[in-house]
Each structure stands twice: as C-alpha cells, then as structure tokens.
C-alpha positions in Angstrom: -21.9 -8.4 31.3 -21.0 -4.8 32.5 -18.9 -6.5 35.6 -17.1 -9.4 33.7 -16.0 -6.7 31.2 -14.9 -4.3 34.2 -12.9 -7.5 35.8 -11.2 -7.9 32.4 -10.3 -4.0 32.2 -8.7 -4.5 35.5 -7.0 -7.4 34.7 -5.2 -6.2 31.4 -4.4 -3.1 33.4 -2.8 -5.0 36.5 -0.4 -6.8 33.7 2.2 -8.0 35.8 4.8 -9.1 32.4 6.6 -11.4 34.5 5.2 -14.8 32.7 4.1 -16.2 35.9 0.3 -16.6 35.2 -0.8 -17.1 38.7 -4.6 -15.9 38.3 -7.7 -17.8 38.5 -10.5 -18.3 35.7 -10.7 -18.8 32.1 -10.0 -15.1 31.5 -7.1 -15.4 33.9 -5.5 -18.2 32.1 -5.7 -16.3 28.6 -3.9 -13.1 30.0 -1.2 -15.6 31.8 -0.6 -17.3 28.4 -0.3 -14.0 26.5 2.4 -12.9 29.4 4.1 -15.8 29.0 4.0 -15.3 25.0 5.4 -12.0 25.7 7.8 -13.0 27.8 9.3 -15.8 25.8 12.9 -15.6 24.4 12.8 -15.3 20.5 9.3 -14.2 20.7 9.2 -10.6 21.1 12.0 -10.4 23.2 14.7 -7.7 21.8 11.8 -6.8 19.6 10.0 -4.2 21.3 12.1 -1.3 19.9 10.6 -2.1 16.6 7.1 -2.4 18.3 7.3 1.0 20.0 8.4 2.6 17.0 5.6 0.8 15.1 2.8 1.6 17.2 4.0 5.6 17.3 4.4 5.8 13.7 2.2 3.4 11.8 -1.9 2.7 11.9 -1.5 -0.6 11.3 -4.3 -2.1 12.8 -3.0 -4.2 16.3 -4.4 -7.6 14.3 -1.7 -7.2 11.8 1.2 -6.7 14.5 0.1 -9.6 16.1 0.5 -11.5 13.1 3.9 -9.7 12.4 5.5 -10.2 16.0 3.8 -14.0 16.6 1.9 -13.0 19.5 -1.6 -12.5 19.8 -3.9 -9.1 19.5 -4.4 -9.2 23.6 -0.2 -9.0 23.9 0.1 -6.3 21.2 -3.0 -4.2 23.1 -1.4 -4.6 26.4 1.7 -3.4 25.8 0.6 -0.6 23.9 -1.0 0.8 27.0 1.5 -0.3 29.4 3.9 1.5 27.4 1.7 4.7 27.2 2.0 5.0 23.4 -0.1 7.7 21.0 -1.0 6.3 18.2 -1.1 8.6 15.0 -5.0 9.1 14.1 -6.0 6.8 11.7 -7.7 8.7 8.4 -11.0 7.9 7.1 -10.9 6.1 3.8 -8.4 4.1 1.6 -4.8 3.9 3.7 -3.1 4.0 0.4 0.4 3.7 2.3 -0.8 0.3 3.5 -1.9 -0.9 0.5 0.6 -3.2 -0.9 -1.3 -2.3 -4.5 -0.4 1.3 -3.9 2.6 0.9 -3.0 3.2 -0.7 -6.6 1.4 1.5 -8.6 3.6 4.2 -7.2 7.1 2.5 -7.9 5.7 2.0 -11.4 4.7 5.1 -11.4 7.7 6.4 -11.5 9.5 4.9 -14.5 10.2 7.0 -17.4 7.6 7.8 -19.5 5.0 5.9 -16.8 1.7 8.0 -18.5 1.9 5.9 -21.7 2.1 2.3 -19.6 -1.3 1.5 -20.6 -3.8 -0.1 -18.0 -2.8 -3.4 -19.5 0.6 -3.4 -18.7 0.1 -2.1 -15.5 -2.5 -4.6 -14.7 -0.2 -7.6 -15.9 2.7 -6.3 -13.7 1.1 -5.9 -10.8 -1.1 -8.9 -11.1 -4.8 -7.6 -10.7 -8.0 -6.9 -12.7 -8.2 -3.2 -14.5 -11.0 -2.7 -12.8 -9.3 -3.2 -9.1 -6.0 -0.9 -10.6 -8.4 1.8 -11.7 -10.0 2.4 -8.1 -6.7 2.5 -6.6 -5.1 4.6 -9.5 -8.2 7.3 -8.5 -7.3 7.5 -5.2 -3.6 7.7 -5.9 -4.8 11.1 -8.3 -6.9 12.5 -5.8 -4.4 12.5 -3.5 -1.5 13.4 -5.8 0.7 10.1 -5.4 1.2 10.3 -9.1 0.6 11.8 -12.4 -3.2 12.8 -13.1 -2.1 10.8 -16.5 -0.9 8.0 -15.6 -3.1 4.8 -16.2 -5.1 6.5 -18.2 -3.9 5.2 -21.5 -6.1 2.3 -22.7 -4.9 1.0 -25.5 -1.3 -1.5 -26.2 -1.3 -0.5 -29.2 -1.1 3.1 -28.5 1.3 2.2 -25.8 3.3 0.4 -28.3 3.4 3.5 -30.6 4.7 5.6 -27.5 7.2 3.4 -27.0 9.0 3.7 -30.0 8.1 7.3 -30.4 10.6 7.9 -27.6 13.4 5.4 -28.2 13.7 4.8 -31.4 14.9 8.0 -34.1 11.5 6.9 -36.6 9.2 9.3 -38.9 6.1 9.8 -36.9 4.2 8.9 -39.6 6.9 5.2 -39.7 5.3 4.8 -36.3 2.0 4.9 -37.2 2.0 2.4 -39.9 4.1 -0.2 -38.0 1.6 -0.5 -35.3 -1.1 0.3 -37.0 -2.3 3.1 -36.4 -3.1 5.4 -39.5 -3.0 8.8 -38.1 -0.6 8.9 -35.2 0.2 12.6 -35.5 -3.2 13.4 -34.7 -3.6 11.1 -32.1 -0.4 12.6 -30.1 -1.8 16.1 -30.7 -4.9 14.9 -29.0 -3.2 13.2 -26.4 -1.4 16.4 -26.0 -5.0 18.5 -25.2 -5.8 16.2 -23.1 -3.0 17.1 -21.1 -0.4 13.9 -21.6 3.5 15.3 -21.7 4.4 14.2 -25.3 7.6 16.1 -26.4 8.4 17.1 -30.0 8.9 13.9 -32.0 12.8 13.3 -33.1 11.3 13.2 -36.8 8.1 15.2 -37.8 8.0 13.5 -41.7 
C-alpha cells in the first residue's frame, strides 16, 4: 500500500504535460489521460491564467475547479503543484463568500430599508426554508456582512406597515388601521428599543 502510493507520488510529480501518455499500468494510463485532458485545445488551453489566479486567490475546493474547467481533480492537483501555487488558508467554519445563499442575502441586504424585509420575503426571494435563511443570516451577523437587524422582522404584516410608513405621507395611526394593526405607534417605539433604525414618521396624528 505504502509503495503503490509512493509510485503514484512519483508519478504525478514526474508530469511530463506533453499529452503523450507513454507509461505503463492502470495508474499510468489515468495520469496519461489527465495529460492529454490538459493538453487538449478548448479544454483548458488559454485557460490557465484564470486557474492560476483561482487557485492563489480562492479556497475553492479542487473538486469544484475540476468541474468548472472540464478536467478532472488529478489535472487541477497537478498543475497546482507543478505551478508551485500557495493556496490562501482555508478558515474553519461556514465559507460565507462561497455560499451562493450568502451571497444573496447580502445583495438583499442592501436594499433600502432591508431590516423591515421580513423573513418571509426574504425566504420567498431567495427560494429556501426560514429555517435554512436564519442560520446563514446568523453567520452573516456574527461576522458583520450585514445589519444585526436585518431578517429579524417576522411578521408581513408588520413588514407591510413599514412599507408604507416610509413611502407613502400617511397618519401613523392610518397605517395601523389599514393593515391591521391597532397600535402601530407602540409597536415602532418598540421596534425602536430593540434597536431597528425607524426615523420620525412623516405624520405623528
């Protein structure tokens, strides 16, 4: 075991990138394919630019280059140490700039007024359960990605009431009645302790 995975070590070391695949044994054949694969017009060719910069700036995993540059893992993993490349450390826990979840939550994030989207809307638009947006929306807190408010209105309702509390010129009181909620003023003064950014209302009667 120890000496077939020395003779493999050796083998992926001795890459010779030239596509000629003239070595013996199974394990021969595979790394011949793979230099063929990477020497293969319109597969990676005029691509490894991209790959360098990839592998030197990114942690994504060498799986999911493979599957981004059609070659396989073996291709990607050799010429990341033929090239000699140091790969930024990859950090312990939830890789929030991978997450294509994250990445959402932030853009949304960062539309007006985003603390009173309620965890309904922002479930709907990006197409998951509440219960999968709240974990990521934690991490995105704890790590300051966006506001410690935002998600954290549970209610349509109320996010209907916020809604036209900032667009449309209404009593607050107006407000309150047509969504149905029968003390709104007290309800934003709450929402206020708790440490949501609600400006003065445009009309206080």
């Amino acid at each position: 075991m120890i000496y077939a995975k020395r003779k493999w070590n050796k083998l992926i070391e001795g890459y010779n990138w030239k596509g000629d695949g003239k070595v013996g044994g199974k394990e021969d054949e595979e790394v011949g394919k793979t230099e063929t694969i990477m020497a293969r017009p319109g597969i990676l060719r005029g691509k490894e630019n991209n790959l360098v910069k990839e592998l030197k700036e990114t942690t994504l995993s060498l799986e999911k280059l493979a599957e981004r540059y059609g070659v396989s893992r073996q291709a990607i993993h050799a010429f990341w140490k033929r090239q000699g490349i140091k790969r930024p450390v990859r950090l312990k826990g939830h890789q929030t700039g991978e997450c294509r979840l994250c990445q959402k939550l932030i853009q949304i994030s960062k539309k007006s007024h985003s603390e009173f989207i309620s965890i309904y809307t922002i479930a709907k638009e990006t197409d998951r359960a509440r219960a999968t947006c709240s974990y990521h929306l934690r991490t995105l807190r704890d790590r300051g990605l966006v506001s410690q408010m935002f998600g954290r209105l549970f209610s349509k309702r109320f996010e209907k009431a916020y809604s036209m509390y900032f667009t449309k010129r209404l009593p607050i009181n107006t407000i309150g009645q047509r969504v149905g909620i029968k003390d709104f003023q007290s309800l934003v003064q709450r929402h206020r302790e708790l440490g949501f950014d609600v400006p003065p209302p445009f009309l206080c009667l």
